[in-house]
N, C-alpha and C positions, 0 to 999 in steps of 0.2 A: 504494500500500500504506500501510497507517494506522501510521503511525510509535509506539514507547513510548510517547513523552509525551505524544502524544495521545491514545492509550488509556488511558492512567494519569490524564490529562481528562475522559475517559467515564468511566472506573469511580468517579473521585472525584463527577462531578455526579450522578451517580445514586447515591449513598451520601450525598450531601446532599439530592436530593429524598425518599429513602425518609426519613429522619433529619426531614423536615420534616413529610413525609405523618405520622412517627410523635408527632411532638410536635403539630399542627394535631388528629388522633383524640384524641389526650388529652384535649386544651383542649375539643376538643365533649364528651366524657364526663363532665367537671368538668363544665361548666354544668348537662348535664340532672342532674346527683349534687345541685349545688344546688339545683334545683327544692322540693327536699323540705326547703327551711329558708328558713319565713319568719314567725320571730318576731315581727322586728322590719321594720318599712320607713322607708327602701327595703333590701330583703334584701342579703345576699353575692351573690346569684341576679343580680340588676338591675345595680350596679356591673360585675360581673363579665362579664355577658354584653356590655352597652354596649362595655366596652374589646374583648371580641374580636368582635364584630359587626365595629366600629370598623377592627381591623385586618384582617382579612378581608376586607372591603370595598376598605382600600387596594391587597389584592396580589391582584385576581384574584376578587372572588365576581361569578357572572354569574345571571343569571337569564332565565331560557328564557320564550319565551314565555304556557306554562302558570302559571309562577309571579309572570309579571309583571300576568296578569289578579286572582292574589291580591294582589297587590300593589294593584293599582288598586279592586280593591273595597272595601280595609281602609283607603285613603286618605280615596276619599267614606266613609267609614263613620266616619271621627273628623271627618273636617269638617264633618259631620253635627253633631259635639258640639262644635268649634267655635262654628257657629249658634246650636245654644241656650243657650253660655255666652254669650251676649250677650244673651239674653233677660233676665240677672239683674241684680238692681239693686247687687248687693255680688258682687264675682266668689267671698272667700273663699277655699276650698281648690279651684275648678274647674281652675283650668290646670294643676296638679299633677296631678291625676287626669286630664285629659286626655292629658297630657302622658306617664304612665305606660301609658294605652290605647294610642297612638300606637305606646308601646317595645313592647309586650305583645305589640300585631301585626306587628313590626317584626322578634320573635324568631320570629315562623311563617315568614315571609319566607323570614329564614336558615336554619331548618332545611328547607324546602322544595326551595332552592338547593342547598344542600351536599349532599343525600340525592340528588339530582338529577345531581350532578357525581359522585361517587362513593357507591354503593346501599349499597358494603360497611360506612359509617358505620351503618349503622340497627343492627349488632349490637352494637357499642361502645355506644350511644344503649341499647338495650335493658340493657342488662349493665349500666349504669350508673345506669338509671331502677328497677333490682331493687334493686340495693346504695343507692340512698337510700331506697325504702320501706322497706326490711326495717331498715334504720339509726333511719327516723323511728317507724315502726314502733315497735323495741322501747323509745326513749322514750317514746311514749306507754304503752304496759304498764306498764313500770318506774312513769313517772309515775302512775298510775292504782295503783299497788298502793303509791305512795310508798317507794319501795326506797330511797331515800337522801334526805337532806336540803334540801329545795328543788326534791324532784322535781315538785311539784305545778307547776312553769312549764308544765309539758306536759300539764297539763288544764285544763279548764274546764267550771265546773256538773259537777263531776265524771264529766266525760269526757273519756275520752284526745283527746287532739289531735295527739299529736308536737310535733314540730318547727314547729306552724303557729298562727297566730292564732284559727283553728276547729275546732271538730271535723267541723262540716260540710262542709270543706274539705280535711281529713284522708282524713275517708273514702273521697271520689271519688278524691283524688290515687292510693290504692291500686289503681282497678280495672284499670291497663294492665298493672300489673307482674304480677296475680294473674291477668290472660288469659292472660298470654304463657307463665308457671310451667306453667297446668293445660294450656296447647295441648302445652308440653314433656312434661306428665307422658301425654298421649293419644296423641301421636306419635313421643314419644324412646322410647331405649332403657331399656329394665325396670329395667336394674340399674344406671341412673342416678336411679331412683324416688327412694330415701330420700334423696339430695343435693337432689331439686326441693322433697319435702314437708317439709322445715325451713322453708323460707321461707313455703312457702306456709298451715303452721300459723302462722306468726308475722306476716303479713297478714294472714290470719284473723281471728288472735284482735284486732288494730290494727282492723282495717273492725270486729267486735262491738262494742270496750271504748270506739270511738267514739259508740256509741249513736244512729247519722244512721240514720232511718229509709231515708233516701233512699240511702244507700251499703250497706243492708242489702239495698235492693232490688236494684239495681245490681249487688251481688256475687250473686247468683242467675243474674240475667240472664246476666251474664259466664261462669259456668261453661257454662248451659246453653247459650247462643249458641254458644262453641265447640263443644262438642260435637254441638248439633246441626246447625253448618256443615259441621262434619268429617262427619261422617257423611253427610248429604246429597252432599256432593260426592266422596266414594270408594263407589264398589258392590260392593267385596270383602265378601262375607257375613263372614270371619274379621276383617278392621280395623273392621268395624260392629258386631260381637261385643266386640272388645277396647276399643271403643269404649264400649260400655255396661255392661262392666264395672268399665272404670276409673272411668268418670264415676259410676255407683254407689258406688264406693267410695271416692271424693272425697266424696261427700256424704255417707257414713255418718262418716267423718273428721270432716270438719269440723259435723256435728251431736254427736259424741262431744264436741268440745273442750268446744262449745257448753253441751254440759248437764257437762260440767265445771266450765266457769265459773259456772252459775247456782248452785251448790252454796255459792258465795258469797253470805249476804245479801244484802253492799252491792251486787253485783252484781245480784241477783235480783230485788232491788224495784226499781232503775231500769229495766231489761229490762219490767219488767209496766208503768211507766208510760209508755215511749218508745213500745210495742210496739202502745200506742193507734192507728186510722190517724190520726184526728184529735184536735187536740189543743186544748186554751182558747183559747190565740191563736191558733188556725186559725180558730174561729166566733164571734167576740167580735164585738159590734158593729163594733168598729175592728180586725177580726182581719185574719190572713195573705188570705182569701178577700177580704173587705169591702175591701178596699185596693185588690183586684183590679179590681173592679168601681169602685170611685172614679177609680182610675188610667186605665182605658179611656176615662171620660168624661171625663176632663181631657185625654187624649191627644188626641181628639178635635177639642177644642175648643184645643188646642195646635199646632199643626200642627209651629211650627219647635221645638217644645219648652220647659220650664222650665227647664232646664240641670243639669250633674251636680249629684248629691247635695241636689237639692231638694223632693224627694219624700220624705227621712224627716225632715226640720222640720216637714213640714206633717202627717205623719201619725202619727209617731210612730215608723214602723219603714221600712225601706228596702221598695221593692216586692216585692222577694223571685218577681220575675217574669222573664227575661232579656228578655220580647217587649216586657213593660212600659218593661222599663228601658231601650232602647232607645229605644222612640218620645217618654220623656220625656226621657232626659240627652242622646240622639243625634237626637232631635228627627224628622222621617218621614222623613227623608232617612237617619239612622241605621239607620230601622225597616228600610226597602225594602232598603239594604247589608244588615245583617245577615241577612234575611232572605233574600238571592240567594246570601248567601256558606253559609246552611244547605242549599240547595238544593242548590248547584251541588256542595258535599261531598259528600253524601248520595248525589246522583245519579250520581258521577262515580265516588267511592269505589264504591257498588253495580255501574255497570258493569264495572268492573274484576277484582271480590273473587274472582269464580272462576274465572280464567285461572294456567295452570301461571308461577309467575314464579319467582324466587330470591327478590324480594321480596314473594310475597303473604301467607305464614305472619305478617309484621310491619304487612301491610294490615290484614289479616284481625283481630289484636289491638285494633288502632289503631282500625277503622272502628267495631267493637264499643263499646269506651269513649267513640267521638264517641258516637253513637246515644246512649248511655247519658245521658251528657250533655244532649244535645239534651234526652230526654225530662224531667228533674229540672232544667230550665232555667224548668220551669214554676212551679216551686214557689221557685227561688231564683235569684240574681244570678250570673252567671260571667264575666261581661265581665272581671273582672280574676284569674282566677283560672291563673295561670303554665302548669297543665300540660295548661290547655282550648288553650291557645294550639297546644303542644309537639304534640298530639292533630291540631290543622288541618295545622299543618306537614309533620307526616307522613302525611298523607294526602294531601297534595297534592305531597309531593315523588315517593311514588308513583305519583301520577296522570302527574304530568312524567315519568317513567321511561319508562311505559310509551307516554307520547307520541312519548318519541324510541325507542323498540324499533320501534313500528310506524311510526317513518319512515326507520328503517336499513332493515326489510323491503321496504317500497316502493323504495326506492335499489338493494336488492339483490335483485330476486324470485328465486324458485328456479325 
């Protein structure tokens, strides 16, 4: 028979595991809340995560076989850019930015792991990736309308930026949290409506006042993608009703804000000049395109590559390619990683996205803003961009979940 003080043993270590489990969920929350702050580098984000990678790592993070193939491909993938920083005659700032690729994929890792070890992290993760858009978010309005003294940190070429060094980088960081809002506002409960469309007006109006054509696309795709996931995978004539209702009235919303804001001049003429698809420096002899086409034939004739950040000395602008910038900073050894590591997402996240899970609803968000990604990879660099990472992670911590469900199945048939 279990004696007092041994019971009073058990209930004490398990009011210290929970106490752990509670303080560990935090600490993941705080990082992904930092993602959305990166003025300066290296950010709060990168410190911050290092030290709890760091300890996490000492007591306990394990990595399953699925996450250890991410692992192994993001390794060849920087020693990839190892190679061609030896191709350079002055190294400069390359082992720094390697060194930052290396952390970048190092944080997919761990969210891969953790999400892997316990699923229930992905709502903390989400909850917490809302509350920094919506935060970076309304500094960039703010900024953008100069509401206070110094607001202007949080634009550029007068575009909101937030919290970040781009607007071009602003705008994507919004599409996960504005999937996950509108999947809430399609499938949650009605008279939680007006609690989801605060946010999702005020990402909104952050992805507009951004002025990224490319995040203007993006947040299209993202509504419609959900909705037309949703739909496709329920056959109830009433949720494919309520379906095209709400998702109707998401878009008449958010085209109201829309020509709300163009009522604004300064608003109004930037809108008619971004709203171009192409732009001067897209078709300038040395433009975004022409780069393109340079870049290939150097790649080419490159094989281990020119090494980071050597393609915008020589041209005047960064490639503004991710396929580019790959086979030149990460050399073809870079290219083929990168390139397995899109596939194998793509393909793995797709088989998956339409199985009943507890975790597909945060697949389903997640896999969306990959693609998204993917596709506007064409026109820009994302190699270092914090929440491209955040986006692999959990898609592939996913994919791990579901590895180990269907091999408890097997273990256990019915």
């Amino acid at each position: 028979m279990t004696t007092p003080s041994e019971a009073d043993k058990a209930k004490h270590a398990l009011k210290n595991r929970a106490l752990i489990g509670l303080i560990s969920t935090f600490a993941v929350g705080l990082g992904v809340f930092l993602s959305g702050f990166v003025i300066d580098e290296p950010a709060p984000y990168e410190l911050y995560m290092a030290g709890l990678i760091g300890i996490w790592a000492l007591f306990g993070l394990r990595l399953s076989r699925t996450v250890a193939v991410l692992l192994a491909i993001l390794v060849v993938f920087n020693v990839g850019g190892v190679i061609s920083m030896g191709q350079m005659p002055e190294l400069k700032t390359a082992p720094m930015y390697i060194a930052v690729s290396l952390f970048l994929c190092i944080t997919a890792v761990f969210y891969a792991a953790i999400i892997n070890a316990n699923e229930r992290i992905l709502s903390v993760m989400f909850k917490a990736y809302i509350l920094s858009a919506v935060c970076t978010s309304l500094l960039g309005i703010l900024g953008y309308f100069d509401a206070f003294p110094g607001a202007d940190i949080f634009t550029r070429y007068g575009r909101a930026m937030g919290a970040f060094q781009d607007p071009n980088v602003f705008g994507p960081f919004l599409m996960l949290p504005l999937a996950w809002l509108v999947h809430g506002v399609l499938v949650g409960d009605l008279r939680a409506l007006p609690v989801r469309l605060v946010p999702i007006l005020i990402i909104t109006l952050g992805v507009f006042l951004s002025f990224s054509r490319a995040a203007w696309g993006m947040a299209v795709f993202m509504i419609a993608g959900v909705a037309f996931v949703l739909f496709i995978r329920n056959p109830s004539p009433k949720f494919r009703l309520r379906i095209i209702v709400l998702a109707g009235l998401a878009v008449v919303l958010v085209l109201l804000a829309v020509l709300i804001a163009l009522q604004i001049p300064s608003v109004s003429e930037l809108f008619t000049a971004r709203a171009q698809l192409v732009q001067d420096y897209d078709e300038a002899q040395f433009g975004r395109f022409a780069r393109h086409w340079y870049g290939l034939l150097m790649s080419i004739d490159r094989p281990l590559g020119i090494g980071p950040l050597e393609f915008g000395p020589i041209f005047g602008e960064d490639t503004h390619n991710i396929w580019l910038k790959a086979s030149l900073d990460y050399g073809w050894i870079g290219f083929i990683s990168y390139l397995t590591l899109t596939m194998l997402t793509l393909g793995f996240g797709l088989r998956i996205l339409f199985r009943e899970r507890p975790w597909q609803p945060y697949l389903l968000c997640a896999y969306l803003a990959y693609v998204a990604h993917v596709a506007i990879g064409n026109i820009i660099d994302t190699d270092h961009w914090r929440h491209f990472w955040l986006l692999v992670g959990i898609i592939w911590g996913c994919v791990a979940l579901e590895t180990r469900y269907q091999n408890r199945r097997s273990s256990f048939p019915a």
